[in-house]
C-alpha positions in Angstrom: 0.0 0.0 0.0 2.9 2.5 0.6 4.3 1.6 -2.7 1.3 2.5 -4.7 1.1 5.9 -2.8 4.3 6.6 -3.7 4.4 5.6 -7.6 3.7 8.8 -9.4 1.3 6.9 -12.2 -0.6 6.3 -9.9 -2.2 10.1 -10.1 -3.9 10.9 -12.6 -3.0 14.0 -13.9 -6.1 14.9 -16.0 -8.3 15.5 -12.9 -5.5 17.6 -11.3 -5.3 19.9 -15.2 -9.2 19.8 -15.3 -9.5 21.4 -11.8 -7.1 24.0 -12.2 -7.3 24.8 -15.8 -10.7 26.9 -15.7 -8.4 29.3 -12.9 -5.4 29.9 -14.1 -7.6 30.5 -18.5 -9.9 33.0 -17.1 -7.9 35.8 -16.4 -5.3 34.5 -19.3 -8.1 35.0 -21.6 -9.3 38.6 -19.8 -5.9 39.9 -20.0 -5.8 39.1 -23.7 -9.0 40.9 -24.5 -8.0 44.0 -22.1 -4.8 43.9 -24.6 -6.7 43.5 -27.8 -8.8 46.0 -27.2 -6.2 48.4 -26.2 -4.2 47.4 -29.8 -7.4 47.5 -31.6 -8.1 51.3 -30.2 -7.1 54.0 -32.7 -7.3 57.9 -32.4 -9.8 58.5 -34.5 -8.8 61.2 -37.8 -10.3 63.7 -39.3 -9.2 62.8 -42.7 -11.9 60.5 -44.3 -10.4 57.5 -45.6 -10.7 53.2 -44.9 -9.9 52.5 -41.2 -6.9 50.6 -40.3 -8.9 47.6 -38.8 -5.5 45.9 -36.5 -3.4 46.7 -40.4 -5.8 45.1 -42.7 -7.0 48.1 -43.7 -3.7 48.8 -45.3 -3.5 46.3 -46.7 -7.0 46.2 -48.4 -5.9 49.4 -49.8 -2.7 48.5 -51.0 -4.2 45.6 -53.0 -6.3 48.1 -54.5 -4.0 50.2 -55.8 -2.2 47.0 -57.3 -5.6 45.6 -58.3 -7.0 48.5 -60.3 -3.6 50.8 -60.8 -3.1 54.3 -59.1 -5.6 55.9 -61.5 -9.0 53.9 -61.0 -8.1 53.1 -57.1 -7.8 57.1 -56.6 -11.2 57.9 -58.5 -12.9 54.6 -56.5 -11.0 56.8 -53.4 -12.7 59.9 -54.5 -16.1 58.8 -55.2 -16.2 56.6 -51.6 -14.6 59.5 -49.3 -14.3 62.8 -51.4 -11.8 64.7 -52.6 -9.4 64.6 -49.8 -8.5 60.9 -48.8 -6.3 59.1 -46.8 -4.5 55.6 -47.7 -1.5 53.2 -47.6 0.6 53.1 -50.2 3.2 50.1 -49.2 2.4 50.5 -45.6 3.2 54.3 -45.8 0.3 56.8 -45.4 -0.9 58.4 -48.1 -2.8 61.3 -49.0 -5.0 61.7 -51.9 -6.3 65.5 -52.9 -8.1 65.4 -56.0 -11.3 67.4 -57.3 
């Protein structure tokens, strides 16, 4: 009987990671949202243009320009958000004033 208390297979470890997993994940998992949020948050511009959506927005726009070439992509810009836009050109901001 001392034997078997003292072989380590003879926990089982699953009911030990089961009891303590739902502690130690739920403030893991607040933390991460605190963070994303606090990534996600952007100071909001007076220049009309796409958002920058955690840098997808860039890149949308970059594809764009690829897509349709600089001339369609800056009328498409126009038409959208006027005549004074804001973009990313190659991950560079980029400003489009146009009439």
């Amino acid at each position: 009987m001392v034997l078997e208390t003292l072989n380590p297979m003879h926990y089982n470890i699953t009911s030990f990671v089961q009891d303590t997993m739902p502690v130690a994940t739920v403030p893991i998992l607040l933390l991460m949202c605190f963070l994303f949020l606090i990534w996600n948050h952007e100071e909001t511009s007076s220049i009309p243009g796409p958002g920058y959506c955690m840098g997808i927005g860039p890149l949308i726009s970059h594809g764009r320009f690829l897509w349709m070439g600089v001339g369609n992509a800056c009328n498409y810009y126009n038409k959208t958000y006027g005549d004074f836009v804001r973009v990313w050109i190659s991950g560079e901001e980029t400003f489009i004033i146009s009439k």
